[in-house]
BAKE-944469 format. One line per field, with one value per residue (C-alpha): x, y, z; residue number from 1; residue in one letter; chain. Coordinates in nm, 3 decimals, always signed. Example, Ala and Ser with C-alpha at 12.3 -4.5 7.8 and 13.67 -1.06 7.14 Angstrom:
! residues 2
east <- +1.230_+1.367
north <- -0.450_-0.106
up <- +0.780_+0.714
pos <- 1_2
code <- A_S
unit <- A_A
This chain:
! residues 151
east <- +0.967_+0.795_+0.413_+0.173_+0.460_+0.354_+0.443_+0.742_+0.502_+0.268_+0.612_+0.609_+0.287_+0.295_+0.580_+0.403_+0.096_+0.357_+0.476_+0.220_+0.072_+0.358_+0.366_+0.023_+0.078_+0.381_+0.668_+0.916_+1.026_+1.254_+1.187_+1.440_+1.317_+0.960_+1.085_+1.342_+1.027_+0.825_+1.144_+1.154_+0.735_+0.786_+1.066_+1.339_+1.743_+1.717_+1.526_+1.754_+1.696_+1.334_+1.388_+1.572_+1.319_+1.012_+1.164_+1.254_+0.874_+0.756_+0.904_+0.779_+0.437_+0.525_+0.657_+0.771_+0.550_+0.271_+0.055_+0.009_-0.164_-0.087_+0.069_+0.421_+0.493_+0.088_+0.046_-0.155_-0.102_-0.058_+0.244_+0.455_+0.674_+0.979_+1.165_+1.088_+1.389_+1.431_+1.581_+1.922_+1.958_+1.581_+1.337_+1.032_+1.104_+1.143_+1.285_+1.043_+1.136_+0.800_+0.722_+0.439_+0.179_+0.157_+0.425_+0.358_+0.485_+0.678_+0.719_+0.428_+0.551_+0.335_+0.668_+0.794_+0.740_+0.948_+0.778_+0.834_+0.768_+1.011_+1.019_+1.209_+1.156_+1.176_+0.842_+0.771_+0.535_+0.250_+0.300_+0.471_+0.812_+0.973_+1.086_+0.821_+0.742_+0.739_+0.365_+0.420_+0.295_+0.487_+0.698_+0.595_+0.255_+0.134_-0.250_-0.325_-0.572_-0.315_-0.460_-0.453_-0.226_-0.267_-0.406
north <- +2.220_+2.267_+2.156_+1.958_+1.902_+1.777_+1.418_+1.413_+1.367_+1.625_+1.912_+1.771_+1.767_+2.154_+2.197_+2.096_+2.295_+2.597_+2.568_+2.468_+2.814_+3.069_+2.906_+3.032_+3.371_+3.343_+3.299_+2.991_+2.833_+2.531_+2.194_+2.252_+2.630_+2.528_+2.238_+2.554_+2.731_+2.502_+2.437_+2.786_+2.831_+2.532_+2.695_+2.522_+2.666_+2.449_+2.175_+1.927_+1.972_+1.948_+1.584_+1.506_+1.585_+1.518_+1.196_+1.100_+1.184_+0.966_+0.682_+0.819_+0.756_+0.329_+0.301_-0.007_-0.201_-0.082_-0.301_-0.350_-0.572_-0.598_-0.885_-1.034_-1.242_-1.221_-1.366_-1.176_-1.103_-0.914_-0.807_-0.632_-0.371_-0.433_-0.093_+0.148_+0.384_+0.595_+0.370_+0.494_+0.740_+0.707_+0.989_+0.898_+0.554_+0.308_+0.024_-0.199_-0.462_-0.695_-1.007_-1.155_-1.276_-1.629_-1.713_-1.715_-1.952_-1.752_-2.066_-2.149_-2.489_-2.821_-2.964_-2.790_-2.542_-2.240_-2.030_-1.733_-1.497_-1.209_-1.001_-0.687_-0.471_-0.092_+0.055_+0.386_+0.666_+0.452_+0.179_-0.111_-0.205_-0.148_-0.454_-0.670_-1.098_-1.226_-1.193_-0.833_-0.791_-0.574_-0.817_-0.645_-0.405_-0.232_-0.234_+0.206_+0.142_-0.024_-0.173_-0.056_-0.147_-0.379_-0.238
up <- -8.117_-8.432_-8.460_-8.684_-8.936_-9.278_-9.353_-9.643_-9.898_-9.791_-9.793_-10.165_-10.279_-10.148_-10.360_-10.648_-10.601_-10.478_-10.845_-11.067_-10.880_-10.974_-11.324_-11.348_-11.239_-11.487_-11.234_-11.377_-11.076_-11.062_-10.845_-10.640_-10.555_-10.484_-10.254_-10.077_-10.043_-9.834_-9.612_-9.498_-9.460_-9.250_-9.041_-9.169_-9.327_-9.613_-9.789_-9.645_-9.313_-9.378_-9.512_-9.227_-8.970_-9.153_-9.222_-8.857_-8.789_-9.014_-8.863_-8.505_-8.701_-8.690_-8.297_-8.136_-7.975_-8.217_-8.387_-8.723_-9.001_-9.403_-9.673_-9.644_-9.983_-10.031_-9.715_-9.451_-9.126_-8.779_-8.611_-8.378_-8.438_-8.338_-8.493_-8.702_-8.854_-9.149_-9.480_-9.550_-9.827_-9.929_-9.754_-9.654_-9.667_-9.311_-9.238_-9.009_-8.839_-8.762_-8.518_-8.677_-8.440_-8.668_-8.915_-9.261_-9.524_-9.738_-9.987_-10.241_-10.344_-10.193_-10.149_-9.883_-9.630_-9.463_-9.168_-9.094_-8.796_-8.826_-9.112_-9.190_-9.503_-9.652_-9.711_-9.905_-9.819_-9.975_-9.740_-9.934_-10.075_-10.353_-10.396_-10.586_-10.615_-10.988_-11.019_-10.953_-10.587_-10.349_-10.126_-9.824_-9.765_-9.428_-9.471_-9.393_-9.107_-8.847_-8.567_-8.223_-7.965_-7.723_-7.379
pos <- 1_2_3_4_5_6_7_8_9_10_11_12_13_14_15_16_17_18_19_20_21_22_23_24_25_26_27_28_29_30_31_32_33_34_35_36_37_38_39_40_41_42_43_44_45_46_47_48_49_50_51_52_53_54_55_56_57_58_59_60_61_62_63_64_65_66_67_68_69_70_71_72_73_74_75_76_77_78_79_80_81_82_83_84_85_86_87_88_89_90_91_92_93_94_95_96_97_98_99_100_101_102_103_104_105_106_107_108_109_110_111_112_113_114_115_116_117_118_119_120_121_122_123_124_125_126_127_128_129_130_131_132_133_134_135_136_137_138_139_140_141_142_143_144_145_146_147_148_149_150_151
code <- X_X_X_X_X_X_X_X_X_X_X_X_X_X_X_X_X_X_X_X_X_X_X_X_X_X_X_X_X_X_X_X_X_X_X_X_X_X_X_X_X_X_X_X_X_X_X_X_X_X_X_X_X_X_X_X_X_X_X_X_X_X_X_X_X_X_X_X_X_X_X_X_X_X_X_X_X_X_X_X_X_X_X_X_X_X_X_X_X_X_X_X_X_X_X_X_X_X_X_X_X_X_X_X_X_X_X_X_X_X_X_X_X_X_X_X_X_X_X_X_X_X_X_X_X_X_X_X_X_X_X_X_X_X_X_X_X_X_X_X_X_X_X_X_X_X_X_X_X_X_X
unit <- A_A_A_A_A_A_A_A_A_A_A_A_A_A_A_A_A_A_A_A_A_A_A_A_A_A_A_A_A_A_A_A_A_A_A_A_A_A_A_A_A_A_A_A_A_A_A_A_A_A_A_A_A_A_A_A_A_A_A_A_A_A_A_A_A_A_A_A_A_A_A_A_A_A_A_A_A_A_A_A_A_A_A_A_A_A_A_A_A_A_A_A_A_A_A_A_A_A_A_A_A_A_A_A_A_A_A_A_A_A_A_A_A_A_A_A_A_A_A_A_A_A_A_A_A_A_A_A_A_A_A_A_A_A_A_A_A_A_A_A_A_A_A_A_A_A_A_A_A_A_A
């Protein structure tokens, strides 16, 4: 088993610097090349395979059971995690699947209300979603300093 694996964005950032390196010793290298590159320093056949396992350790990073704290619709809160796999066709992206410890209203209106206490969204390396409310805020945000889990 391979050890102290870069997160998916780390493999790229490497990439980058990999390149940006060889362009100034003179050596054109394409995208694609640099990202080969890293794949086989970090033991890996190909660049896909990379994504694929750096991508199922990034969601080893959010396990169930763990807790966690951040904004759903603006709202704040704590939570659960319920499950935590890699999003479909996007690397470095997870799907969580959250039990909030206290539901959040998830309408702003003073009419009426609707609660809310499980929440699942698709959050990117940053730690938010991609998907955004119309004052511009990400719909769902994982705060970087989770809290720890319960004893």
């Amino acid at each position: 088993m391979r050890q102290d694996l870069p997160t998916l964005a780390q493999a790229k950032a490497t990439a980058r610097e990999w390149r940006q390196e060889r362009a100034q010793q003179g050596e054109a290298h394409s995208h694609s090349a640099a990202l080969e590159h890293v794949a086989q320093q970090l033991g890996f056949r190909d660049w896909n395979a990379c994504v694929a396992t750096l991508t199922q350790a990034d969601a080893r990073q959010f396990a169930p059971g763990e807790r966690v704290s951040g904004r759903y619709l603006s709202q704040p809160f704590t939570a659960r995690i319920l499950r935590a796999i890699p999003a479909s066709g996007h690397p470095g992206w997870l799907r969580l699947e959250l039990h909030l410890d206290v539901a959040v209203d998830v309408v702003t209106s003073t009419r009426f209300s609707n609660l809310r206490r499980r929440v699942t969204g698709v959050i990117g390396p940053q730690g938010f979603s991609q998907e955004k409310t119309s004052d511009g805020q990400p719909h769902l945000v994982i705060d970087a300093k989770r809290p720890q889990p319960d004893p």
